[in-house]
TORBA-438773 format. One record per atom (N, C-alpha, C): residue number from 0; residue in three letters; x, y, z. Coordinates in nm, 4 decimals, always signed. Example, Ala and Ser with C-alpha at 12.3 -4.5 7.8 and 13.67 -1.06 7.14 Angstrom:
BEGIN
  num  residuo      east     north        up
    0      Ala   +1.3190   -0.5690   +0.7800
    0      Ala   +1.2300   -0.4500   +0.7800
    0      Ala   +1.3200   -0.3300   +0.7800
    1      Ser   +1.2850   -0.2250   +0.7080
    1      Ser   +1.3670   -0.1060   +0.7140
    1      Ser   +1.2900   +0.0030   +0.7870
//
This chain:
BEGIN
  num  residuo      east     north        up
    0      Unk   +0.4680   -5.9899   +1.3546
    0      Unk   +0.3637   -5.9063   +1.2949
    0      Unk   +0.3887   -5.7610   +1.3322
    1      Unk   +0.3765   -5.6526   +1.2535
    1      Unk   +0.4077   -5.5002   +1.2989
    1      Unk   +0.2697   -5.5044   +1.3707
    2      Unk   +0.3665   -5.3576   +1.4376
    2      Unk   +0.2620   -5.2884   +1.5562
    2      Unk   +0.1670   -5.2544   +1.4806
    3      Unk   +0.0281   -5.2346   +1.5686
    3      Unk   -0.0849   -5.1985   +1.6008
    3      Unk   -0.1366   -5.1487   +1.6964
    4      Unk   -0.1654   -5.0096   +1.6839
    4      Unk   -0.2255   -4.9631   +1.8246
    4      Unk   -0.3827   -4.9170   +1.7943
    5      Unk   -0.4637   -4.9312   +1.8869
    5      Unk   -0.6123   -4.9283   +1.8765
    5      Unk   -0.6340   -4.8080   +2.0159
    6      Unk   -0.7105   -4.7523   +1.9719
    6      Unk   -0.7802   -4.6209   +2.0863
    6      Unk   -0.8665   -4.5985   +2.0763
    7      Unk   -0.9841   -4.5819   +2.1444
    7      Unk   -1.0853   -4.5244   +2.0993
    7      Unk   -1.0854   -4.3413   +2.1373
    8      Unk   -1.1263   -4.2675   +2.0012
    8      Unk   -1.1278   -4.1037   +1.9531
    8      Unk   -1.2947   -4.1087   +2.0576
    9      Unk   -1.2103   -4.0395   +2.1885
    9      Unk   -1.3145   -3.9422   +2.2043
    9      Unk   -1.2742   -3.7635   +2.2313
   10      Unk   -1.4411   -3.7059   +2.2905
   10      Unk   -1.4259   -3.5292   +2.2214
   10      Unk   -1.4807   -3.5138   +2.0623
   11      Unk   -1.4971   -3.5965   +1.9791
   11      Unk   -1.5157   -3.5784   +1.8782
   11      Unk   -1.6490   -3.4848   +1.8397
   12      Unk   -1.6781   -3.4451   +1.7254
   12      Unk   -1.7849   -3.4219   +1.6567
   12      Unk   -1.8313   -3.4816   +1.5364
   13      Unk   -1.9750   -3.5001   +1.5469
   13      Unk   -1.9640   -3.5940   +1.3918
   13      Unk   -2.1394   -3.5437   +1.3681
   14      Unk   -2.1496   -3.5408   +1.2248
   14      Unk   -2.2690   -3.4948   +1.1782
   14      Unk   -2.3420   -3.5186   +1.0537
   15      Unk   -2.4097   -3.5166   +1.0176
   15      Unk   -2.4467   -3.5600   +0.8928
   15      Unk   -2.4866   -3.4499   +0.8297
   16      Unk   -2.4300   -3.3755   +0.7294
   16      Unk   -2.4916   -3.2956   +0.6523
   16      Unk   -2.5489   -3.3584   +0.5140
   17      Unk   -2.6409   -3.2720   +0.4932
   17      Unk   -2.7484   -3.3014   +0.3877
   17      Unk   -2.7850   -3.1714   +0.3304
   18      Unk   -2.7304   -3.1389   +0.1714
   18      Unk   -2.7393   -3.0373   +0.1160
   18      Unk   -2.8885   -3.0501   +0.0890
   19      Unk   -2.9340   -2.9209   +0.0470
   19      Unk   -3.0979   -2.8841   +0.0296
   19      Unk   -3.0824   -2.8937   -0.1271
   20      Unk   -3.2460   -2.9443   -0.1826
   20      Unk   -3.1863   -2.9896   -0.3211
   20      Unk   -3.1535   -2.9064   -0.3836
   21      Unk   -3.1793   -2.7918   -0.3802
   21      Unk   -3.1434   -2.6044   -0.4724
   21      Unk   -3.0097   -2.6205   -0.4358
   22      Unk   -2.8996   -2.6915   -0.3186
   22      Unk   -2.7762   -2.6433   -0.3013
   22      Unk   -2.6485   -2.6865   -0.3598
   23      Unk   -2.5662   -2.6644   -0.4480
   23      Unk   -2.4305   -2.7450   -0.4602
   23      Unk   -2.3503   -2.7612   -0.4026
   24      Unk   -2.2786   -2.8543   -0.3997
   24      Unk   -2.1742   -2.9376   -0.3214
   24      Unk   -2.0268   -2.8113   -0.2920
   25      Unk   -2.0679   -2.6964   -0.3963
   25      Unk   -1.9477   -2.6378   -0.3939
   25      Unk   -2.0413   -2.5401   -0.2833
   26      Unk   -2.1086   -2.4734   -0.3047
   26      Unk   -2.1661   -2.3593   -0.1997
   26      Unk   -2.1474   -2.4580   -0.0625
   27      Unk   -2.1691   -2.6038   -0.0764
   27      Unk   -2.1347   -2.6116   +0.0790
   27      Unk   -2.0227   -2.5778   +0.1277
   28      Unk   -1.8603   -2.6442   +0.0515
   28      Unk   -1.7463   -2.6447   +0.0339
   28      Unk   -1.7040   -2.4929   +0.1023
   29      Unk   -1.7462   -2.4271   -0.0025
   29      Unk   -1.7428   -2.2278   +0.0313
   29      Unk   -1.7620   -2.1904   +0.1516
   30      Unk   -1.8909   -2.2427   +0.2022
   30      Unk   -1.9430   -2.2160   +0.3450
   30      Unk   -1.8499   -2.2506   +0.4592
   31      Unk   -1.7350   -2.3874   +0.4600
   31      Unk   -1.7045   -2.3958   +0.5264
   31      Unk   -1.5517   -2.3851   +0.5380
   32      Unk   -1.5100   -2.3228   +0.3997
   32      Unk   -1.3698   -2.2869   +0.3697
   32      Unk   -1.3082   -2.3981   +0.3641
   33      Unk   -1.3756   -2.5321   +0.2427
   33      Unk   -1.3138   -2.6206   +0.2272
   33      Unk   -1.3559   -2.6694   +0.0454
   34      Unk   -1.2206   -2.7095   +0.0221
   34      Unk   -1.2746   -2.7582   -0.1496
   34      Unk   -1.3264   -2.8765   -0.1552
   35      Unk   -1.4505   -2.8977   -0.1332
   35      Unk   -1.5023   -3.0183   -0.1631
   35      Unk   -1.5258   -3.0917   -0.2577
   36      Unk   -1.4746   -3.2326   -0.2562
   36      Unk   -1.4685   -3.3412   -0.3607
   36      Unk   -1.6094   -3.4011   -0.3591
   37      Unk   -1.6499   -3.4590   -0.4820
   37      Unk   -1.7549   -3.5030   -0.4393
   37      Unk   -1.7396   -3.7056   -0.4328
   38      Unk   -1.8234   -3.7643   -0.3816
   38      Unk   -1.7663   -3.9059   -0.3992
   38      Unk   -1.6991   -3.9227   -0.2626
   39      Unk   -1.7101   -4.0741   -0.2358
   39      Unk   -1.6596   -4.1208   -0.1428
   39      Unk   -1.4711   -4.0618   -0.0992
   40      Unk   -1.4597   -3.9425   -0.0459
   40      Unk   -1.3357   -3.8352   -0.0013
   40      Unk   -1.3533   -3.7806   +0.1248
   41      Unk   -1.2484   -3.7668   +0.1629
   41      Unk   -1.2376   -3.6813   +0.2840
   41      Unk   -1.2218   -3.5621   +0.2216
   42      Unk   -1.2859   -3.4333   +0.2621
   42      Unk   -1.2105   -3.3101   +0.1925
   42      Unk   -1.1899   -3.2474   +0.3386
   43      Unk   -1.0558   -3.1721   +0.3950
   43      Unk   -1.0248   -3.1664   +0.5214
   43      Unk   -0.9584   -3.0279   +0.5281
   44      Unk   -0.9838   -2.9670   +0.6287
   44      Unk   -0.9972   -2.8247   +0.6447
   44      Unk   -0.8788   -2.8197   +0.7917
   45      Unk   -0.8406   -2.7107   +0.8664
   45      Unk   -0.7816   -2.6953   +0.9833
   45      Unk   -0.8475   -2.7833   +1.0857
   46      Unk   -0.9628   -2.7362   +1.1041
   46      Unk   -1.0369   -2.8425   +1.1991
   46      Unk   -1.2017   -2.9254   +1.1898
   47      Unk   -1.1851   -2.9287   +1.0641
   47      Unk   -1.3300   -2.9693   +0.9915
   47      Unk   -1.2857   -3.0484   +0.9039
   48      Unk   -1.3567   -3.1455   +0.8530
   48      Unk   -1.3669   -3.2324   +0.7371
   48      Unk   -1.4801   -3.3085   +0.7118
   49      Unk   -1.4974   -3.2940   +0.5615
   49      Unk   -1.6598   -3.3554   +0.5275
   49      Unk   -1.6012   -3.4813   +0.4465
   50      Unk   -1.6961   -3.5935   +0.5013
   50      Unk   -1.6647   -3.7569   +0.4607
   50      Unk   -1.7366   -3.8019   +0.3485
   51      Unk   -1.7018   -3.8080   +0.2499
   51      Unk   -1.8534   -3.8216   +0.1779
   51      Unk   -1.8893   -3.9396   +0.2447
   52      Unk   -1.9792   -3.9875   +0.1954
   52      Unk   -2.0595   -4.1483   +0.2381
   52      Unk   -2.1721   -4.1569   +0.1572
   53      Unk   -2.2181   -4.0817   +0.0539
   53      Unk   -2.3186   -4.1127   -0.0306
   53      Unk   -2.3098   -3.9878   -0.1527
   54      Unk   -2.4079   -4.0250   -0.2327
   54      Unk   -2.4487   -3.9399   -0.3660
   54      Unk   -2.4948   -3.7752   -0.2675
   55      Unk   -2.4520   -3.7079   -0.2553
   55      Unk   -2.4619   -3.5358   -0.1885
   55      Unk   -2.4903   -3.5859   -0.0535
   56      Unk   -2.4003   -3.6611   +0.0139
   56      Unk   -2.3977   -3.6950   +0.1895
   56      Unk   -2.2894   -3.6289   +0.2671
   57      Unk   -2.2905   -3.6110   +0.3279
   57      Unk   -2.1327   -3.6066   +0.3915
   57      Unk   -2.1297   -3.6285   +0.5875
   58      Unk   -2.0367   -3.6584   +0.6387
   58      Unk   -2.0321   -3.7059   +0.7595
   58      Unk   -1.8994   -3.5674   +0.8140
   59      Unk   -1.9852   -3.4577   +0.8534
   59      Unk   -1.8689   -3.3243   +0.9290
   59      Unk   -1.7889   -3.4021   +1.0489
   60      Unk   -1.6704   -3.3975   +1.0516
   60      Unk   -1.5658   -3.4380   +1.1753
   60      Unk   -1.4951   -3.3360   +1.2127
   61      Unk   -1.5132   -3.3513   +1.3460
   61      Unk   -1.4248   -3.2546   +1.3988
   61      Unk   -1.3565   -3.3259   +1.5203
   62      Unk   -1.1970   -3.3324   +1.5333
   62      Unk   -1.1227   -3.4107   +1.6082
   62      Unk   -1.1468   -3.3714   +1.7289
   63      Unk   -1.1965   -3.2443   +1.7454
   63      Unk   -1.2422   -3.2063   +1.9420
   63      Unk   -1.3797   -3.0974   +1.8764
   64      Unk   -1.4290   -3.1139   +1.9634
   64      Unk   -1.5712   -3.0279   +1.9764
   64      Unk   -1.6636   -2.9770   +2.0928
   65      Unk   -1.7229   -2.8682   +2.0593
   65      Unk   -1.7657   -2.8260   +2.1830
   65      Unk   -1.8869   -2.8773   +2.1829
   66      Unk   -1.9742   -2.8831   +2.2924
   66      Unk   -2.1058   -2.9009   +2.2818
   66      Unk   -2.1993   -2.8555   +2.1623
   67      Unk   -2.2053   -2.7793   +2.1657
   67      Unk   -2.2610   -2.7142   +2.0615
   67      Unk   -2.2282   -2.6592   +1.9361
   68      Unk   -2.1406   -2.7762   +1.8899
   68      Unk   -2.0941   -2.7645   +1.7554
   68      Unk   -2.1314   -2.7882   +1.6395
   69      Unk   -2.2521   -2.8844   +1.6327
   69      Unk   -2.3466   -2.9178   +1.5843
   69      Unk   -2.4383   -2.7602   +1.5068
   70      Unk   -2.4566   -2.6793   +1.6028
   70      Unk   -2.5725   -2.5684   +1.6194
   70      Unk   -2.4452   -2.4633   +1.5347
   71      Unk   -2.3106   -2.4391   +1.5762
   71      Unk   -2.2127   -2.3706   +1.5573
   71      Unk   -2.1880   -2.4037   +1.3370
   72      Unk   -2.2045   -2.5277   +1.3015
   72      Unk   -2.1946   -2.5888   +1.1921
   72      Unk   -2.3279   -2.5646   +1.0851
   73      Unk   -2.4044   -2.5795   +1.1686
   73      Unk   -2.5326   -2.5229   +1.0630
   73      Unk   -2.5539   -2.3838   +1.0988
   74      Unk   -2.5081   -2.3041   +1.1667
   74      Unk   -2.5167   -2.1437   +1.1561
   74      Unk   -2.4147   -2.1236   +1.0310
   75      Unk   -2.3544   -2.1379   +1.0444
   75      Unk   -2.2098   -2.1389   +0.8966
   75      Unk   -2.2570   -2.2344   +0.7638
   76      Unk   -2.3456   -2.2851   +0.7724
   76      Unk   -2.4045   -2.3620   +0.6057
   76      Unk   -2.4997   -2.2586   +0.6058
   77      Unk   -2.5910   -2.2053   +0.6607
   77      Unk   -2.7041   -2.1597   +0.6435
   77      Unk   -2.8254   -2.2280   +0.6114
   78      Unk   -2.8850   -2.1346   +0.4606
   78      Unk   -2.9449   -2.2411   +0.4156
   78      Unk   -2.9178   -2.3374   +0.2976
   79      Unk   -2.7821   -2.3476   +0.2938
   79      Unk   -2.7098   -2.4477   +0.2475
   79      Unk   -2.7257   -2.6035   +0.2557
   80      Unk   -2.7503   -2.6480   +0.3733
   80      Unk   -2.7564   -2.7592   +0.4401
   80      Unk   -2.8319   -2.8142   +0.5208
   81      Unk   -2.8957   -2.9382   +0.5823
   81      Unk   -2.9582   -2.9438   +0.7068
   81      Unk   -2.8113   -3.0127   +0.7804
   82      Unk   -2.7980   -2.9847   +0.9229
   82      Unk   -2.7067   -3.0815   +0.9683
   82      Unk   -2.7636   -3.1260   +1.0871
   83      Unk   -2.7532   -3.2569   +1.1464
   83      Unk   -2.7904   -3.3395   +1.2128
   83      Unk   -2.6871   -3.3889   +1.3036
   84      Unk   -2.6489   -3.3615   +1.4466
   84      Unk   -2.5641   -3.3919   +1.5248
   84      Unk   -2.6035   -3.5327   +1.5389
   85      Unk   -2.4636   -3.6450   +1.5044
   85      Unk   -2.4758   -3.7722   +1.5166
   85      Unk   -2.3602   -3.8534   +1.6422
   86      Unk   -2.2469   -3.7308   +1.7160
   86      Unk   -2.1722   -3.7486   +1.7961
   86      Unk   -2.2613   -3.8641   +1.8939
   87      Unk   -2.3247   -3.8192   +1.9048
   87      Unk   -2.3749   -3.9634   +2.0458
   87      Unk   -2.4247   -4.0438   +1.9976
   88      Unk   -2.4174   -4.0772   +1.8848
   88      Unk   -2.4440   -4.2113   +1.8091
   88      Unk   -2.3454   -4.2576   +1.7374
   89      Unk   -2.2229   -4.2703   +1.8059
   89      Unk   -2.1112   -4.3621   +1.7014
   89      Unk   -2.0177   -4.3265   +1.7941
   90      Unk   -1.9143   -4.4282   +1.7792
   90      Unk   -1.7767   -4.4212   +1.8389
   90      Unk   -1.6887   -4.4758   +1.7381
   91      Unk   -1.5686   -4.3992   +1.7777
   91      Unk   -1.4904   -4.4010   +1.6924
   91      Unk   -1.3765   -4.4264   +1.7462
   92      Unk   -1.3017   -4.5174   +1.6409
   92      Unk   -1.1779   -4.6009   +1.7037
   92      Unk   -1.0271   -4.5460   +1.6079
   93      Unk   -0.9565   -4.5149   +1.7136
   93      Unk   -0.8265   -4.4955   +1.6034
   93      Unk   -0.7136   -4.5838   +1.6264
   94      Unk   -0.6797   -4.6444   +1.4394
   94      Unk   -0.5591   -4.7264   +1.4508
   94      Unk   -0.4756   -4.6947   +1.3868
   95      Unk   -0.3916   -4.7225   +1.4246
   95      Unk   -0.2091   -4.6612   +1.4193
   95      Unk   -0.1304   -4.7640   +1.4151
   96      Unk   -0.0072   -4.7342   +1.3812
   96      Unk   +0.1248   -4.7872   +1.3671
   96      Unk   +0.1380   -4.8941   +1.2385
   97      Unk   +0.2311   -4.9376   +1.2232
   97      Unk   +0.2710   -5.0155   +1.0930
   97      Unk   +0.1864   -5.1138   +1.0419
   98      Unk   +0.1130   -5.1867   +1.1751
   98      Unk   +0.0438   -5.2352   +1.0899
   98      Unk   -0.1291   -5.2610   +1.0745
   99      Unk   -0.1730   -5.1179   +1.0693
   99      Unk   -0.3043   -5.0783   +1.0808
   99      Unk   -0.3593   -5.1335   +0.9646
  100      Unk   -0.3096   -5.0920   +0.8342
  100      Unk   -0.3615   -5.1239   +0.6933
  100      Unk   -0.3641   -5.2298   +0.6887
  101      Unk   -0.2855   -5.3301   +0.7339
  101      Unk   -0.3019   -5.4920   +0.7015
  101      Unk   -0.4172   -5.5391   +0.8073
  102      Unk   -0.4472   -5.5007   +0.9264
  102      Unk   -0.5490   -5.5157   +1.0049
  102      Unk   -0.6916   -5.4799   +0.9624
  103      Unk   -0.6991   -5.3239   +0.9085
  103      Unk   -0.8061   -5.3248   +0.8666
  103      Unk   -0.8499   -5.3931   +0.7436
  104      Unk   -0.7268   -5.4632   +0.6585
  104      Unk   -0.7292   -5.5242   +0.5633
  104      Unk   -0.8224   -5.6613   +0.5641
  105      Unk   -0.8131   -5.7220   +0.6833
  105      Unk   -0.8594   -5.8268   +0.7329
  105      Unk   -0.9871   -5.8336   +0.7297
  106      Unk   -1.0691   -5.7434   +0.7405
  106      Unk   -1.2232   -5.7467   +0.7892
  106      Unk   -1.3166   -5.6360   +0.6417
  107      Unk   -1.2380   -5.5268   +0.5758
  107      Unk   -1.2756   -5.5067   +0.4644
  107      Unk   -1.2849   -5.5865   +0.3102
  108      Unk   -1.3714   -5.5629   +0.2594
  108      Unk   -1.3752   -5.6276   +0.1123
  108      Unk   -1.3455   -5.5164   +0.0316
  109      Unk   -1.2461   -5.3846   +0.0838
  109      Unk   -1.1834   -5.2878   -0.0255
  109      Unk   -1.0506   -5.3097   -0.0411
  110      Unk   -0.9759   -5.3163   -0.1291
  110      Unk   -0.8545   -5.3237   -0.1261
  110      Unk   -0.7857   -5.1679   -0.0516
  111      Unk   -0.6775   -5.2062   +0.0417
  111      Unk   -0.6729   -5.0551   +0.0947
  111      Unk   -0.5511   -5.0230   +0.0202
  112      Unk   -0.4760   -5.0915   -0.0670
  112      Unk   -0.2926   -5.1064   -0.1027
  112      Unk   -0.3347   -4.9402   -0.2070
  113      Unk   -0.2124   -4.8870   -0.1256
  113      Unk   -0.1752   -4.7507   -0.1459
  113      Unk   -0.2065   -4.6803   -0.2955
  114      Unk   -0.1533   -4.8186   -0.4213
  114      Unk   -0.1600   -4.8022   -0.5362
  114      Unk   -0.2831   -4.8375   -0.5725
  115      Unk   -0.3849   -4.8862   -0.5062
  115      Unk   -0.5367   -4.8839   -0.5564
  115      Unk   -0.5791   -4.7811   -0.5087
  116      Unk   -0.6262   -4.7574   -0.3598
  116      Unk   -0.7196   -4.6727   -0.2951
  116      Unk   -0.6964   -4.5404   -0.2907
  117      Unk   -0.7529   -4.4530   -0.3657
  117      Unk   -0.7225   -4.2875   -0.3757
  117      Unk   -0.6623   -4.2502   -0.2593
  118      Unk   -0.5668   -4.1621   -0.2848
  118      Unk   -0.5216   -4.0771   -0.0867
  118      Unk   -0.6811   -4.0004   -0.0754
  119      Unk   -0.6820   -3.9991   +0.0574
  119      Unk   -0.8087   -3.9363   +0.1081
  119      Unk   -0.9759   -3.9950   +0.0617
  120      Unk   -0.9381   -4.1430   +0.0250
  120      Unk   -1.0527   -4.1991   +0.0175
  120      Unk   -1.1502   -4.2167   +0.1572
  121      Unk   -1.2785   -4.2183   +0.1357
  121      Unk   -1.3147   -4.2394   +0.2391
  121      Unk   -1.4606   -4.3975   +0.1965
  122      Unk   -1.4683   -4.4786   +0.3115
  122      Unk   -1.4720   -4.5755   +0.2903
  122      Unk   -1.5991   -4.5976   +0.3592
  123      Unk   -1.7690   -4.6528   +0.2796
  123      Unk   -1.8307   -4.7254   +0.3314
  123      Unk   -1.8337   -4.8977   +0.3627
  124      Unk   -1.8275   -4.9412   +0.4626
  124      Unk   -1.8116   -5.0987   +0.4103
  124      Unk   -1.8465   -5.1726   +0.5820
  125      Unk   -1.7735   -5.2673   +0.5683
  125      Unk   -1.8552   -5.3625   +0.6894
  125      Unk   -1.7045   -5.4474   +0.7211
  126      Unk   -1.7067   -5.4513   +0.8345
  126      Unk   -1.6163   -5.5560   +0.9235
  126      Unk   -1.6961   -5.6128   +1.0237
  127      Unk   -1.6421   -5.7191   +1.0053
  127      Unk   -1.6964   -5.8837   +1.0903
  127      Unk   -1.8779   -5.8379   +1.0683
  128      Unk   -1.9360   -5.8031   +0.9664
  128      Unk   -2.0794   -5.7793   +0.9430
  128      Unk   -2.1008   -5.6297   +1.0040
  129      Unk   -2.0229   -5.5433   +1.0330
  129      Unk   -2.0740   -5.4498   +1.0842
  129      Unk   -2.0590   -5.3439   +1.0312
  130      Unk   -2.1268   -5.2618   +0.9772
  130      Unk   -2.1524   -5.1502   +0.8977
  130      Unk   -2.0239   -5.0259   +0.9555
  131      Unk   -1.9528   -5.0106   +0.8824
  131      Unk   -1.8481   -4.8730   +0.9911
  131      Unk   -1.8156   -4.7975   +0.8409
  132      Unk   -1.7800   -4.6769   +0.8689
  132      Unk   -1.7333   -4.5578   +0.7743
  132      Unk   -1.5678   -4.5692   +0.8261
  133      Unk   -1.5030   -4.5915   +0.6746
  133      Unk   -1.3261   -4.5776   +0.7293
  133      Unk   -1.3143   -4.4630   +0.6884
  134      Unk   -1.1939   -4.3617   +0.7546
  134      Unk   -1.1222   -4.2526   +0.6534
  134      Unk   -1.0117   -4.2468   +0.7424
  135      Unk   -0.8826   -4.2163   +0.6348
  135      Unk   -0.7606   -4.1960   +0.6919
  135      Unk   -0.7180   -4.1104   +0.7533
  136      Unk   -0.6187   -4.1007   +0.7956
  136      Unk   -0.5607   -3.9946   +0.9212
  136      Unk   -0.4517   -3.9654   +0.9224
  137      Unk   -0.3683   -3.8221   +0.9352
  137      Unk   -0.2138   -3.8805   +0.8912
  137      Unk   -0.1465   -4.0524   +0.9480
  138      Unk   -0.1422   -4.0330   +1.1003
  138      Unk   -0.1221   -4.1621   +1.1597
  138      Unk   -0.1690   -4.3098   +1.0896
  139      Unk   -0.2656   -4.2568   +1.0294
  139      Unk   -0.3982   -4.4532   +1.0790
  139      Unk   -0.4750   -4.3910   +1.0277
  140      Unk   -0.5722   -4.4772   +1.0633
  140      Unk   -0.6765   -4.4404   +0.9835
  140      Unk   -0.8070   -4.4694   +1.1428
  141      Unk   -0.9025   -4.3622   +1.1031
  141      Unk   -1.0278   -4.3606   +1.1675
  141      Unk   -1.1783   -4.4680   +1.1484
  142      Unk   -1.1918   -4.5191   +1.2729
  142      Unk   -1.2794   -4.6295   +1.1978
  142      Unk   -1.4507   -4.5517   +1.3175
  143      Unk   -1.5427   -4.5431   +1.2040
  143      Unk   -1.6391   -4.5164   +1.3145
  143      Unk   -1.7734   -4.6117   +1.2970
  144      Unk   -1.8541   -4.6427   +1.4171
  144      Unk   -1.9199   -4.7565   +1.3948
  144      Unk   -2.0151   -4.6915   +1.4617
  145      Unk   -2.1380   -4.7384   +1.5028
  145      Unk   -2.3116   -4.7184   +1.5358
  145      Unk   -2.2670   -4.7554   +1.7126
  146      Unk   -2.2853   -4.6754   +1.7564
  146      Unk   -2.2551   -4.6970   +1.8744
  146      Unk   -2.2952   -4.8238   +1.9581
  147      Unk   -2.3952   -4.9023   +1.8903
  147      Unk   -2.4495   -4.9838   +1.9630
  147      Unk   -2.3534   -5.1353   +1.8834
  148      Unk   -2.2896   -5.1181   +1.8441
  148      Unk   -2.1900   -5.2186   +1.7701
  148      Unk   -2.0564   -5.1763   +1.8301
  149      Unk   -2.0400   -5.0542   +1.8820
  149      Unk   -1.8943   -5.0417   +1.9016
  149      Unk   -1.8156   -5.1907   +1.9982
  150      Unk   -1.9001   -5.2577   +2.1172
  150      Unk   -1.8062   -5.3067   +2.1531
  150      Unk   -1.7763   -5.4137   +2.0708
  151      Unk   -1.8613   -5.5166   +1.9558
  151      Unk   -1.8327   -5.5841   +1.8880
  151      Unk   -1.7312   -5.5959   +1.8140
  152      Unk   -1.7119   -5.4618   +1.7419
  152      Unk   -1.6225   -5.4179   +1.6308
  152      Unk   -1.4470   -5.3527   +1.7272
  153      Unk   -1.4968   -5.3385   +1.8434
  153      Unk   -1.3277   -5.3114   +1.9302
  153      Unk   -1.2982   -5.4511   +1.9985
  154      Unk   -1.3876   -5.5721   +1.9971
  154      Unk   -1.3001   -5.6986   +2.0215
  154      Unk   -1.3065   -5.7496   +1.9040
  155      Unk   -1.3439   -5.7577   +1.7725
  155      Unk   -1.2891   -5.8077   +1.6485
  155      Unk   -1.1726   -5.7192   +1.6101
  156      Unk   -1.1753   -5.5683   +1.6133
  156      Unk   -1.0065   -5.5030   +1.5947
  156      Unk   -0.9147   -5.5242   +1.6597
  157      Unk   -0.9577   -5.6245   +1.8334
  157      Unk   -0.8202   -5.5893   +1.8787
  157      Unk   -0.7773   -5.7388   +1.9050
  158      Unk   -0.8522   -5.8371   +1.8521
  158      Unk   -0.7981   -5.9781   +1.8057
  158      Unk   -0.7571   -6.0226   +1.7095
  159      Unk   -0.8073   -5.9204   +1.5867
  159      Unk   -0.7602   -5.9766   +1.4365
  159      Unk   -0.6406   -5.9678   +1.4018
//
């Protein structure tokens, strides 16, 4: 079976923005010097990226963050957005190597094969019953779960 490596991503930032209903998806985009797609996408910036996860949702990532990045993120939407620091509520697992896609393959009901799933799709769905947001990564792909599920969902990833 190819490699698989599992880690859990910490340092992270993660947030939920929520445009105000007067706002478009592009004035958010603008705000943060990123072209935003709308629909389940990653749209990904130097060190920012918005996940969609719903009809005008998005989930802000940032691979390291300061404390107060949260406060740093809605000074830069303005009144563009509400954002909601969700970092201490989710952990996030990163998998790598050859054979990540067939692993996460195992526990999703999306097809992940290269020639179906858009590049930079980003993914609501459930493994072993558990609600997690996928999005890819150059490496692997990022899996993040409700913190109170994480250890469930890191002994079903690292047995399957």
């Amino acid at each position: 079976m190819a490699e698989t490596h599992l880690a859990e991503h910490t340092g992270f930032g993660l947030a939920a923005v929520l445009p105000h209903r007067a706002s478009a998806p592009q004035a958010i985009g603008a705000a943060l010097g990123l072209a935003l797609v709308a629909g389940p996408h990653v749209s990904a910036g130097d060190d920012l990226a918005l996940i969609g996860i719903g009809p005008r949702q998005w989930l802000a990532y940032a691979a390291q963050a300061a404390d107060d990045w949260a406060e740093a993120l809605a000074a830069r939407l303005g009144e563009a957005a509400a954002v909601v620091d969700q970092s201490g509520g989710f952990r996030l697992f990163a998998l790598s190597g050859a054979g990540a896609r067939a692993k996460l393959q195992q526990g999703l009901s999306i097809d992940l094969d290269p020639a179906v799933l858009p590049a930079n799709a980003a993914l609501v769905s459930q493994i072993a019953h558990i609600g997690v947001v996928v999005w890819p990564r150059e490496a692997g792909w990022i899996v993040a779960v409700p913190r109170s599920f994480a250890h469930d969902l890191h002994d079903w990833l690292a047995s399957a």
